[in-house]
C-alpha positions, 0 to 999 in steps of 0.5 A: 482503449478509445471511448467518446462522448456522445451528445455535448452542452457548452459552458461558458468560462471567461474567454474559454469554451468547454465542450462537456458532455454527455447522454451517452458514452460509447465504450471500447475496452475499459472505461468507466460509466457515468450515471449522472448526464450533465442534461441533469447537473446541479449549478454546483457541478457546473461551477466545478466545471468552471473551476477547471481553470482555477487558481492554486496559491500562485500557480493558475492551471488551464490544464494540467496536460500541458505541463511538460512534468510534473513532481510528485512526492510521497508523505508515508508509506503506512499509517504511523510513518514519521511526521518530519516527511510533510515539512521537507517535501513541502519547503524543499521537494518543489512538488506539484502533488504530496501523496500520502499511502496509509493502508494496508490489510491490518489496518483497514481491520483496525480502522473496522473496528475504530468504527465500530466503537465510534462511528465518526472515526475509522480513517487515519486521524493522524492524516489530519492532524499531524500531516495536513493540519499544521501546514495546511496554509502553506499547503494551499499557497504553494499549490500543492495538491493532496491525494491521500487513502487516509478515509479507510473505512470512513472517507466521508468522515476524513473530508469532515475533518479537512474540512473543520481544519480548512475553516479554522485556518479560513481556507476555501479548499474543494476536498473531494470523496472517493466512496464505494470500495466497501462491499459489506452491504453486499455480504448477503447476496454475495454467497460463494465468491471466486477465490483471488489466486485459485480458479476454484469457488469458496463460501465467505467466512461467516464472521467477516468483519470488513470487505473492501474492493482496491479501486484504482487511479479513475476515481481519482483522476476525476475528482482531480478533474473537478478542481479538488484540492485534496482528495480522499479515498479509502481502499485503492491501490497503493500507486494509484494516488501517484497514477490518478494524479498523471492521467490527470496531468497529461490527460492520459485515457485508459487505452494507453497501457503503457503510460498506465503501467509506467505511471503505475511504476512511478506509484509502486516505487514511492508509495512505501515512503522511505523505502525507494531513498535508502530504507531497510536496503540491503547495504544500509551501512551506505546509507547516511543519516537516517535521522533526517531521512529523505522521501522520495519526489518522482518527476514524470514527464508525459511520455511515461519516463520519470527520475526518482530523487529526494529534496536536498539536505536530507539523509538517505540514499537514491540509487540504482540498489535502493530503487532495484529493490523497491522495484521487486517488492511484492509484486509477485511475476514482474511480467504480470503484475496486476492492478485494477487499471493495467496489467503491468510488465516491469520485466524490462524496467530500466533503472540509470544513475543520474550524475550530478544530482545531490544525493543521486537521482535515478531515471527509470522508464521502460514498463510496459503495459496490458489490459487490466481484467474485469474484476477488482481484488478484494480484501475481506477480514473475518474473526478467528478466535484470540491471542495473547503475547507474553515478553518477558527479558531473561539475564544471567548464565545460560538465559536462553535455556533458562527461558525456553524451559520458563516458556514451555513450562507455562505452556505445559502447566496451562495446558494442564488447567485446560484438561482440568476444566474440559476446555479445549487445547491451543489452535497455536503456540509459537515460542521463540528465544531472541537472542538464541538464534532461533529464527536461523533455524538448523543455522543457529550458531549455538553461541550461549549467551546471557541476555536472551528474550521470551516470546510466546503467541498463543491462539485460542477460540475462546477468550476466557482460555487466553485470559487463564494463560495471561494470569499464568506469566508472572508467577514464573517469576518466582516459581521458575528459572532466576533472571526473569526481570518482567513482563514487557507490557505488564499482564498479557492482553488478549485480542481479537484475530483478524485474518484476511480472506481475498477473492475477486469480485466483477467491476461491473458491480461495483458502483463508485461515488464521487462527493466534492464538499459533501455533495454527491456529483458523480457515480460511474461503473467500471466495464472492461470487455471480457477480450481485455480481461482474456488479454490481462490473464495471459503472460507477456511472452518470455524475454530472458536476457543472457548473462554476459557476465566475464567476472565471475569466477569458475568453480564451486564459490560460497557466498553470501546473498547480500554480496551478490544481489539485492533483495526485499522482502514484503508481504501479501495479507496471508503470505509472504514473499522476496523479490531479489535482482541481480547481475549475477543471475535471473531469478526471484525467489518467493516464499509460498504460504507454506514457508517453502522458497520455490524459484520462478523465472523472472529478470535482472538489470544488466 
């Protein structure tokens, strides 16, 4: 995709000319429209075009472009993940940029609902105090830059923040703002939407709590380009906050797919922290000192091509197996994986161990890239009644029998207080047994044993209902099976039910801001031509690779999945999903909302 601007204004920078630019842009496929005209420009946005050259500590960049790699390394996979991450990558990963993920479905409702009760919160607090605050100086000297989705629903809040921790620490830091991913200003004109993974129209939900579009790696490349130290965004893509930092390194345009999709696979295979470098991998006896476990450092180069490793003396493990698995995590058909900047194909991913490297580092290249479609996913949260969990550790001969009957009791008689008072029943109730094997299902060994754990989690409409059953747990401590010894938690707390609702939502409504030190400099709208969108709904054609394995023995075998593949299991909002890659056989298999494991054609490394 090819795009120039049209009409030019020099300024001038020491000995260096820039050409910036524009009343008009011409646009082929997709690229961004920028409101502002640089005829209109504040002298502080001129200023920040002079910046482009500027100093970083004691690096001095010119342009980005002209590095010939460029180090990335991931801070956190989630809001809550281990604060030991930031030292380590800062002191011994060498990094260019330090890239933090927070978000996810559960917490964009959480930050919601923080918001809600204090409206200067609603981003991730630990972002700035545990993460950013302690080695800011060291931060700046270095000249690393940050990218980071901690804003959540209050990015503008988050830049505050950064921006009280910059001054106490006498820091001058330009922190810039991506905004514009939350449609709830929208909620009233939307009416019926187009349902993410069904062509069919639906209604949103009356009681939405939050609705927020996943932007993609242009916003941040742009605030990037305007000299930002660390930028702030709230809901995007997870790899965008590694994509957004290499279009802007070696001035990638929106054309290249490609380089989109092997920047974007870069992203996907760091954004989870710890789970590239040897978290929750299937053979994790292997892995080494999980208490000073490395996180992942990706060197990229220009061409697309990156190596994966982690700083030296620390745990975990880089692999073929701990990467292979990353690589499949929740991204449904790997031939089509879709973001918001490329349609991405990882069906032809290649993942080599480099010898030699502390720890092993892995190269992986070989993504492949089509045109993204015109519209943006969008996560909306709506309220659906209250829950409550009780955990209660029963002990002594026959525990598990003894608390699935303490269990079912308690339904039963809460049950009965229900009809009593001529309220209505449970929308759900789901009792388990740990210790009892009851996740195995049919394939439960049967073992007795004699420790075991209650866990019950009901959902009702109302909340005075859920509070009855919470009043409801202790007394079986006396009046039921021996061997009941607490409540995990004391009395059961009952809480509002968030559910996700997706659906897609045009680009070209979506109006994005970009604020640098508290001052608005630029709002642009995303169009991509509707050929492009065409192009990003259809699949790659199939390239099944055959399988020339010659070891495998003949005849009906039996055995285990983790001896034969590797597999990762993750989740998209209301559904769950595995992704599995093997030398054995080419196929993942995915488990549909329903619970049901069906099979689609998919891919395997060789």
């Amino acid at each position: 995709m090819s795009y120039m601007w049209h009409s030019s204004r020099a300024v001038q920078i020491g000995t260096l000319q820039w050409l910036s630019c524009n009343s008009t842009q011409i646009y082929h496929t997709n690229t961004f429209r920028h409101i502002h005209s640089l005829s209109r420009l504040s002298s502080f946005q001129i200023k920040q075009i002079r910046q482009q050259c500027f100093r970083h500590g004691n690096k001095r960049h010119y342009t980005d472009s002209a590095k010939k790699t460029v180090r990335i390394g991931c801070a956190s996979g989630f809001w809550g993940d281990t604060a030991t991450s930031v030292p380590q990558l800062i002191y011994g990963g060498n990094v260019d940029f330090l890239v933090f993920d927070y978000l996810s479905e559960i917490t964009m409702s959480l930050l919601t609902a923080a918001k809600a009760k204090v409206p200067n919160l609603g981003y991730a607090p630990d972002f700035v105090l545990s993460a950013i605050a302690p080695f800011i100086k060291d931060i700046h000297k270095k000249g690393i830059r940050v990218v980071s989705n901690a804003g959540g629903v209050n990015p503008l809040a988050c830049a505050a923040a950064l921006q009280e921790v910059a001054q106490k620490a006498s820091l001058d830091l330009k922190i810039a703002v991506v905004t514009g991913d939350d449609l709830m200003p929208q909620k009233d004109s939307l009416g019926e939407v187009r349902v993410a993974d069904t062509d069919g129209q639906k209604a949103l939900p009356k009681t939405l709590h939050s609705m927020n579009s996943y932007l993609g790696a242009m916003p941040i490349k742009r605030c990037l380009d305007l000299g930002a130290d660390i930028v702030v965004t709230g809901r995007c893509v997870d790899s965008a906050v590694v994509l957004g930092p290499l279009m802007h390194s070696f001035g990638w345009d929106q054309s290249n797919h490609d380089l989109l999709a092997a920047g974007s696979l870069a992203g996907h295979l760091v954004e989870c922290g710890a789970q590239s470098t040897g978290g929750i991998f299937t053979d994790w006896h292997q892995v080494p000192d999980w208490d000073n476990m490395g996180f992942p450092v990706v060197e990229c180069s220009a061409d697309g091509s990156f190596t994966l490793s982690k700083p030296p003396r620390t745990g975990g493990l880089v692999s073929f197996g701990t990467v292979a698995e990353q690589l499949v995590y929740e991204i449904g058909d790997p031939r089509r994986y879709l973001l918001p900047d490329v349609t991405c194909d990882f069906s032809q991913v290649t993942i080599t161990e480099v010898p030699g490297a502390e720890g092993v580092a892995v190269k992986v290249s070989g993504a492949r890239g089509l045109p993204p479609s015109a519209d943006y996913k969008v996560c909306a949260t709506y309220m659906d009644g209250f829950r409550a969990t009780a955990v209660c550790p029963v002990g002594g001969p026959r525990a598990a029998e003894k608390g699935r009957r303490t269990a079912e009791s308690i339904i039963k008689r809460v049950r009965r207080i229900f009809k009593q008072l001529g309220m209505e029943d449970f929308s759900s109730v789901n009792i388990q047994i740990l210790g009892a094997e009851d996740t195995y299902g049919p394939h439960a060994s049967g073992r007795s044993t004699r420790e075991a754990v209650i866990w019950m989690a009901v959902h009702h409409r109302q909340k005075k209902a859920l509070e009855m059953f919470a009043r409801e747990i202790a007394p079986a401590g006396t009046g039921m099976a021996p061997g009941l010894t607490g409540i995990v938690g004391g009395r059961p707390r009952v809480s509002p039910v968030l559910k996700p609702f997706f659906f897609l939502h045009p680009k070209v409504e979506v109006k994005v801001d970009i604020h640098l030190n508290g001052e608005l400099v630029e709002t642009f709208t995303e169009v991509t031509l509707a050929s492009a969108s065409k192009a990003a709904l259809s699949s790659p054609p199939t390239s099944e690779t055959p399988d020339t394995s010659t070891d495998l023995p003949s005849g009906p075998h039996n055995y285990r999945l983790e001896d034969l593949a590797y597999t990762r299991s993750g989740d998209k909002g209301d559904s769950a999903n595995i992704g599995e890659t093997s030398p054995y056989f080419s196929h993942c298999t995915t488990a549909a909302p329903g619970g049901f494991i069906s099979s689609q054609k998919s891919y395997f490394f060789p």
